[in-house]
N, C-alpha and C positions, 0 to 999 in steps of 0.2 A: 754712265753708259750713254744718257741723252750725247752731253758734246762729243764722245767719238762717232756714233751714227754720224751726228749733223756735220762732223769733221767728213766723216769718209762721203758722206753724199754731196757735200760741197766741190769735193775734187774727185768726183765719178766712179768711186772705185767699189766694186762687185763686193759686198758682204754679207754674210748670215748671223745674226746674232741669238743666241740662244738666252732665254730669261731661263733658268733650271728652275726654278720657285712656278712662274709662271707656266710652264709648258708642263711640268709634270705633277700628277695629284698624289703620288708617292715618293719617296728618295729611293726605291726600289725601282729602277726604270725597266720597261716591257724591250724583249728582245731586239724589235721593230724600231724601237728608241733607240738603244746602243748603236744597234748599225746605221740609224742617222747619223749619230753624232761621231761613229769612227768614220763614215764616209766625209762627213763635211771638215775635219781634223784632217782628213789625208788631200781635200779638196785644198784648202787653205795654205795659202806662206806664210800669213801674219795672223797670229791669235792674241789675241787682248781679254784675261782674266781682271773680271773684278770684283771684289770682296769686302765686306768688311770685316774685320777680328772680331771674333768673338773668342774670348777664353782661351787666348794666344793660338788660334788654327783660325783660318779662312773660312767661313759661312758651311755648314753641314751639307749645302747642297754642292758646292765645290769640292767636298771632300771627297764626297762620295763620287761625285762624276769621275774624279782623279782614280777612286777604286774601281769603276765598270769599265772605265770607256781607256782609260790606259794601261791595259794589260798584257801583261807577253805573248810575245808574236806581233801585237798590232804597235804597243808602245816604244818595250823595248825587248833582252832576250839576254839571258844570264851563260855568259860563257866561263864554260870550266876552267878552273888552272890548277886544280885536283882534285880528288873526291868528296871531297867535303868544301869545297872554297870556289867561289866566282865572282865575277864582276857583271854590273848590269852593261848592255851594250846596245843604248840609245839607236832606235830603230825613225825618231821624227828627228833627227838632227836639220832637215831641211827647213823648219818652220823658224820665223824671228819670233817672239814672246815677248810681251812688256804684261805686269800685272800693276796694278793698282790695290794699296789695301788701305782702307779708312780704318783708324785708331777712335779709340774712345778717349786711351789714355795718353799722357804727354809722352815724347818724344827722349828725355830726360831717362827716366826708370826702365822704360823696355828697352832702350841700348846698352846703358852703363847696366842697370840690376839683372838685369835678364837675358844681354847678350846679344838684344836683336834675335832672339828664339824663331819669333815667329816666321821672319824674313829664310832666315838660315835654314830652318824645317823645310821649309815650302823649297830653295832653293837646293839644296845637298839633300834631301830625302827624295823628293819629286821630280824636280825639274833634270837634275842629272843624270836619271837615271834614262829618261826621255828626249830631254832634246839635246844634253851631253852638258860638260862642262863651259859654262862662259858663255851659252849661248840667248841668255832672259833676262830681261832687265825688271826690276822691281820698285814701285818707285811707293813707298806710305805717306800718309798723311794724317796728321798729327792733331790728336783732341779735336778731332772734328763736330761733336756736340754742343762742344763751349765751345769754338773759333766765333767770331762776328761773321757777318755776311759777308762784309768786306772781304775777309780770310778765305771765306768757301769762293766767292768768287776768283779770288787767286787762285787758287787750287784748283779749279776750272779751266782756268788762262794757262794753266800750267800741261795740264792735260792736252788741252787744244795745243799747245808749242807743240808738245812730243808728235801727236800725231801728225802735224803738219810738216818738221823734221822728219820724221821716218816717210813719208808719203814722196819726200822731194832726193832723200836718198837712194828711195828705190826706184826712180826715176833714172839715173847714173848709171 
């Protein structure tokens, strides 16, 4: 979270970041919260989640924000195609998305044994139903406990690229 702040103040550009650990003393947020945080979601172009895996899902504070703050009507809105049958119809399609998710475990077993579960959940459960199909990038990183420093500082450098990329495209 530090390098994208220090990324986005480096080249000027207006952000809110929100710590959900930090800023709330429950995972049940007060009404006054939610509508912060749908107003600053419908303020924004570009949102940058970041998580680590825990137990193949994104951190409980992420989940739960994804349950309060991306709801129908404000998220997205389930259009009929019969009585019984619908599809969700992504209501933030305007926003870019990149997330981040720091791994415990190698890179190896949760793609090959597990499918990349976690990425896939988060993407086709979440992300599509909100800001539609193709429209979020997801980037993990891998044994991040055991990496050396060296490692985590790539991973850094890596981060810092993306946002400096996406800063100089939406400049275009």
């Amino acid at each position: 979270m530090k390098i994208i702040i220090k990324t986005l103040k480096e080249h000027g550009k207006a952000f809110h970041c929100i710590d959900l650990y930090g800023e709330n003393k429950s995972l049940h947020f007060e009404k006054d919260k939610i509508r912060q945080y749908k107003d600053l979601i419908t303020w924004s172009n570009r949102i940058y989640f970041i998580s680590p895996v825990w137990w193949f899902r994104t951190a409980p504070a992420l989940e739960i924000f994804f349950d309060q703050i991306f709801t129908p009507g404000f998220a997205y809105q389930f259009i009929p195609i019969t009585k019984v049958y619908g599809y969700p119809k992504p209501l933030l399609m305007d926003k870019k998305v990149t997330t981040y998710l720091t791994h415990g475990a190698p890179a190896l077993p949760v793609i090959l044994i597990y499918l990349n579960s976690v990425k896939f959940r988060l993407v086709m459960g979440v992300y599509s139903f909100v800001f539609g199909w193709f429209k979020t990038k997801t980037r993990q990183f891998w044994s991040v406990p055991f990496v050396s420093h060296e490692q985590r500082l790539k991973y850094l450098n890596i981060v810092e690229a993306d946002i400096v990329k996406i800063i100089r495209r939406s400049k275009k």
